[in-house]
N, C-alpha and C positions, 0 to 999 in steps of 0.2 A: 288200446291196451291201458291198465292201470297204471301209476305212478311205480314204478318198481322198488322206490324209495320207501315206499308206504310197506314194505314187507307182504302184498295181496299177492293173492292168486285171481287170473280173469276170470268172472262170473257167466256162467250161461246164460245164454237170452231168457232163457226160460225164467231163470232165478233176478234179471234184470225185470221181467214182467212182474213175477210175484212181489219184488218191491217197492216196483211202480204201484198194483195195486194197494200192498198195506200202505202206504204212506196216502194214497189217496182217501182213504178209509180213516187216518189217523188225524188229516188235516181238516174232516169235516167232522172228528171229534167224536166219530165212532169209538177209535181206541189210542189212548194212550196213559197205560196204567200207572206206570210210576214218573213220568215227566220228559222223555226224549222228544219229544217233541218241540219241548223248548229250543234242542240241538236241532233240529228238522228247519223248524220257519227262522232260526237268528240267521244260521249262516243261509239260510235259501232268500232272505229279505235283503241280505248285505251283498251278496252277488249279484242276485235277479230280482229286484226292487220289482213290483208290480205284478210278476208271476204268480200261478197257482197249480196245486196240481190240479186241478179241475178242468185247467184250460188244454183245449186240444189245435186248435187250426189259428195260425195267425189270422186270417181275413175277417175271425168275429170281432177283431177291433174296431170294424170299418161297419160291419152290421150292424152291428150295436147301433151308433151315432144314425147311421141311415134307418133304423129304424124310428129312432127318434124323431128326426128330422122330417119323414113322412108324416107321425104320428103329430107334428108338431103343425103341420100344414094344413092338416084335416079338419072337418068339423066335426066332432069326433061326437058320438051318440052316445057315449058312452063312456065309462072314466078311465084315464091314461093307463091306469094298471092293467085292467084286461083287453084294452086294443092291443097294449104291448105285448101281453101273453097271447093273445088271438095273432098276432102279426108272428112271435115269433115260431107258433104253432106251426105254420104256414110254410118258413122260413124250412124248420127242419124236415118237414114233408118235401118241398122243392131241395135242398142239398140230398136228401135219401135216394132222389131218383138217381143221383148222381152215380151211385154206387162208390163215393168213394170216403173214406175212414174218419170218425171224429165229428163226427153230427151228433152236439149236442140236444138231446131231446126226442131220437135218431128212435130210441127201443121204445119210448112212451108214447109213439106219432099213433094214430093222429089227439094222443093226448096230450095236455101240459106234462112238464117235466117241474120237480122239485128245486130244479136247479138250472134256472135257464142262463143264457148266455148274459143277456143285462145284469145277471147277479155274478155271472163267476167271469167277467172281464170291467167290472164297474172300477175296479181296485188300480187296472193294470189304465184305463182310460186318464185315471188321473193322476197318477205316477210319472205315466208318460207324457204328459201336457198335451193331451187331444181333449178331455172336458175341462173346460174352463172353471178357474176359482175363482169365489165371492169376493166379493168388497175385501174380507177378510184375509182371503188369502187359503179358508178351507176349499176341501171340494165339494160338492154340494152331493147329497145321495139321492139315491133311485125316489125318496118318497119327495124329494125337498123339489126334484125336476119333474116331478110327477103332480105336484102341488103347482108348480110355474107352469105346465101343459094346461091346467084347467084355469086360471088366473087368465094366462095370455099376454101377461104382463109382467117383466121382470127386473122393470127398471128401480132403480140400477146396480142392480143382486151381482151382477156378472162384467167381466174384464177381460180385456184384449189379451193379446202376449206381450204388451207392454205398460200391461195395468190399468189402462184405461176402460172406463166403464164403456159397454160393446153400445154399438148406435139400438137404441131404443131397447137394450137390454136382451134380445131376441136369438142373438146368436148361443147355444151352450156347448159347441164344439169349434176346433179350431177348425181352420179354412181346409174341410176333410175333402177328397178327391168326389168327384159327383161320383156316384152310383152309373153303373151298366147300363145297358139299353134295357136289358133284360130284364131290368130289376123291378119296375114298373110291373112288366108281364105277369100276371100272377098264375100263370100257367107253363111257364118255362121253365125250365130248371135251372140252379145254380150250381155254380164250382167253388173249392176253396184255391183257385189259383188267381195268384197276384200280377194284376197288372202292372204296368212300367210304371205310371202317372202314382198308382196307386203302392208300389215301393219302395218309390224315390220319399213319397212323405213318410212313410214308414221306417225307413233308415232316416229322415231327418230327426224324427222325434226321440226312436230310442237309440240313435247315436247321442244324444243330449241327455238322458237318463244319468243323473250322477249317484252318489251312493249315499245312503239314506244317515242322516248327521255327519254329513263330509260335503256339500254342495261344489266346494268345489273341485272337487276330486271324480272323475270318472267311474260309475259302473263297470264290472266284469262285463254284466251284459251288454254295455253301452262300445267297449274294445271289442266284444266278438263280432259284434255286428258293422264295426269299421274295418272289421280285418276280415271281413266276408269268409269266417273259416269254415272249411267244410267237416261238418262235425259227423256228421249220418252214423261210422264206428268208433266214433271216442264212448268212451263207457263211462266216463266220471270227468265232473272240472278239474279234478287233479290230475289228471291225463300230461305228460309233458309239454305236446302241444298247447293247453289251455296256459299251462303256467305259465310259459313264451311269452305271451301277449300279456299277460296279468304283472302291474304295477308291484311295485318290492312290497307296498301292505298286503294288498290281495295274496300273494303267493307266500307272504307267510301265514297267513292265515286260512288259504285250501289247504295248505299241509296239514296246519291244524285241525279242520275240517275233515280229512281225510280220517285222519287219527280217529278224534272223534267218532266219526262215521263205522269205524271199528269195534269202538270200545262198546258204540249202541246196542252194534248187533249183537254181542256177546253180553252185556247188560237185559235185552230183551230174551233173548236164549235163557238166562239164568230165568227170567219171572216165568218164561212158560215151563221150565223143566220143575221149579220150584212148584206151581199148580200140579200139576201134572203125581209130583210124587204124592203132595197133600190129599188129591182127587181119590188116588189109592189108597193110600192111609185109613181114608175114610170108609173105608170099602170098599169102594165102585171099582168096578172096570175098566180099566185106563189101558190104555197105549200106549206105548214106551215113546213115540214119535220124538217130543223135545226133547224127553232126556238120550235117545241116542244122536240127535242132533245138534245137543249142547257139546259130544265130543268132538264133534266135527268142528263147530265154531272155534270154539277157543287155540288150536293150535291154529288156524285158519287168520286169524284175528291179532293173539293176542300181541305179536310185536308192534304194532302201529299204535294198537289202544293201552299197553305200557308205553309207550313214548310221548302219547300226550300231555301237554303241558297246563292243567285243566286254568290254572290263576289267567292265562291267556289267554283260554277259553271264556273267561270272565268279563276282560277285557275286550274280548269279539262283540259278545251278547250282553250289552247291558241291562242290566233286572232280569236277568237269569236269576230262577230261586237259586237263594244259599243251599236250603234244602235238599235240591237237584243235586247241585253241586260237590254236597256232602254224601250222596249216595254215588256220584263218579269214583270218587276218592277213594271210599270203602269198596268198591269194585277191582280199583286200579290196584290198592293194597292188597288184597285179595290176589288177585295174578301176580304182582310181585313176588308173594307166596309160597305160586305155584298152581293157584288156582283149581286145587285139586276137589273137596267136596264141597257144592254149591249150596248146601245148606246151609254152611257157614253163616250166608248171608242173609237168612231168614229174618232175621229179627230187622235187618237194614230196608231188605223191601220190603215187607210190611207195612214199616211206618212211614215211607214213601209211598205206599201206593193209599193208604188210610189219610193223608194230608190232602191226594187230590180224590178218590173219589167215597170215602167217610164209610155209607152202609154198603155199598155198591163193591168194594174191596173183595178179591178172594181168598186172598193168603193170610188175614186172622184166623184165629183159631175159635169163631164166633157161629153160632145157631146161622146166621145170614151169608156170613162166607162159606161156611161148609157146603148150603144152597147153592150157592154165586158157583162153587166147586162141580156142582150135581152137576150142572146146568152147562157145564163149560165143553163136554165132550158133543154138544149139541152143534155148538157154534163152528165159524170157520176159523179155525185158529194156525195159520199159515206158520210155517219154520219162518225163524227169526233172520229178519236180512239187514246188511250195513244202509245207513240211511244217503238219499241220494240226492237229496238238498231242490230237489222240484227239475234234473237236468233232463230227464227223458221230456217233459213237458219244451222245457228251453232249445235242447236241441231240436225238437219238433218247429217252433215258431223260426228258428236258424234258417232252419233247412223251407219250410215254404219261403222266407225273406228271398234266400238264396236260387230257387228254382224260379222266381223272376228276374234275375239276371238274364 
């Protein structure tokens, strides 16, 4: 169930998938016209430090390194980038036999994917202290340990868990669990299910996840994962149960979040309904789709995203644009109102959505927006849903932790 505080009604699976996918769509910068997004990754960074939505099965943490680690032992005929893309080819061909969900790479086998797992768990490897940081203290990226594979040599680029430079520089993971028997077998298939050995390390390292410019203060993600909660039907972090476990910062700021997460959808509802009317305007043939879904929104919505407190929302995200910030406010003033004609707001998204993306914009009243306008009943332009901060993704990673217990 939702926070009942938050004034929601519970969301249908269905409408929980469709904003699982927008936001996945929004996080690789497909779409985010006038700036939620900024709301999307602050609070999804400040909770679940290392997370994406991209990421689907905990055990590609473990794949990942074990690829490397293979790739690193080889003599390799060829250059680290495409063994790794060759290996991890491989990789989702064997999980697919499996039959079972969240095999990256899974629809493009047996070709490359855009987006393999070394690129959508590289973030979360070093978050969570399983790839090792330089001298410095950065973490080093896919091209920089890609460049140390051909080298062979990395002394003394990399450091222990106690900062010391690793023996002869060679190690770039920590002391990760060995690989299956099977894994070697390049004919057997794999699982995403976690061994004992293998999520005992797994709780060691993102039980130690702390919260990013707070070091020493505990992650959300780093309590749910001590507190072995079982998440499978919580629907949001602001869920009662999450808040339980969530320190007095945390829980007032999922509140805020929550809020937030309200005021988006009804923010995003207004920019498609606004298209939408303009589309017609124009001439064209529209669908009424947003604009009867913006009545639904707002009474749906709007008590939680009037009671947000945006200055503390500022406070959450820092270098959040003012900009942003300035289009909240004229929204929130807006439904203080009454919220009744959302054209009102025209001239406010506009020049919000003209700030991020300039020619590309639909809502001017320009030769190139009126195009951007034609063009738009083409596209998939899904009903507008509350943002969900990366949690279907985290309760996923929960729940495989959890079913190795």
């Amino acid at each position: 169930m939702l926070e009942p505080a938050l004034g929601w009604t519970v969301l249908s699976r269905d409408a929980l998938r469709r904003a699982e996918a927008k936001l996945r769509n929004d996080e690789q910068g497909v779409r985010d016209e006038v700036g939620f997004l900024a709301l999307h990754q602050g609070y999804a960074n400040r909770f679940f430090p290392g997370t994406s939505v991209l990421q689907t099965r905990l055990r590609y943490i473990l794949f990942v390194p074990w690829l490397y680690e293979e790739a690193r032992n080889r003599n390799l005929s060829e250059t680290p980038e495409r063994a790794i893309s060759r290996m991890e080819i491989s990789l989702a061909g064997r999980l697919k036999r499996t039959g079972q969900d969240g095999v990256i790479g899974g629809r493009s086998y047996p070709g490359p994917t855009s987006q393999p797992a070394s690129m959508v768990y590289w973030t979360a490897l070093g978050t969570w202290g399983i790839l090792r940081p330089t001298m410095s203290g950065t973490i080093p990226g896919r091209a920089v340990v890609n460049r140390m594979l051909v080298k062979r040599t990395m002394v003394p680029q990399l450091v222990d868990d106690d900062g010391e430079p690793t023996e002869e520089g060679l190690e770039l993971f920590s002391s990760i669990p060995r690989p299956p028997k099977e894994w070697t077998d390049k004919s057997a298939s794999l699982t995403f299910d976690i061994q004992p050995d293998e999520a005992a390390f797994l709780r060691r390292h993102l039980s130690a996840v702390t919260r990013p410019g707070t070091p020493d203060k505990t992650s959300l993600l780093s309590s749910l994962v001590e507190r072995a909660l079982p998440v499978e039907e919580i629907q949001s972090p602001w869920d009662r149960t999450v808040m339980a476990i969530a320190d007095t910062d945390d829980r007032a700021a999922l509140r805020r979040a929550g809020r937030a997460s309200a005021l988006a959808a009804i923010g995003r509802a207004i920019y498609s309904a606004l298209v939408e009317e303009l589309r017609e305007r124009d001439g064209n043939e529209t669908p009424s789709h947003h604009r009867k879904q913006i009545l639904k929104t707002i009474p749906q919505y709007i008590t939680p995203a009037k009671n947000l407190d945006i200055s503390s929302v500022e406070q959450d995200i820092p270098g959040i644009p003012p900009q942003f910030t300035t289009l909240l406010r004229e929204t929130q003033l807006w439904l203080n109102k009454g919220g009744h004609n959302y054209l009102d707001l025209l001239e406010v998204y506009q020049k919000a959505e003209i700030r991020r993306k300039g020619t590309r914009s639909r809502l001017p009243s320009t030769p190139a927006a009126k195009k951007r306008r034609a063009e738009w009943g083409i596209e998939d332009n899904t009903l507008a849903e509350p943002l969900s901060y990366r949690w279907y993704n985290v309760r996923r990673i929960l729940s495989d932790l959890r079913s190795a217990s």
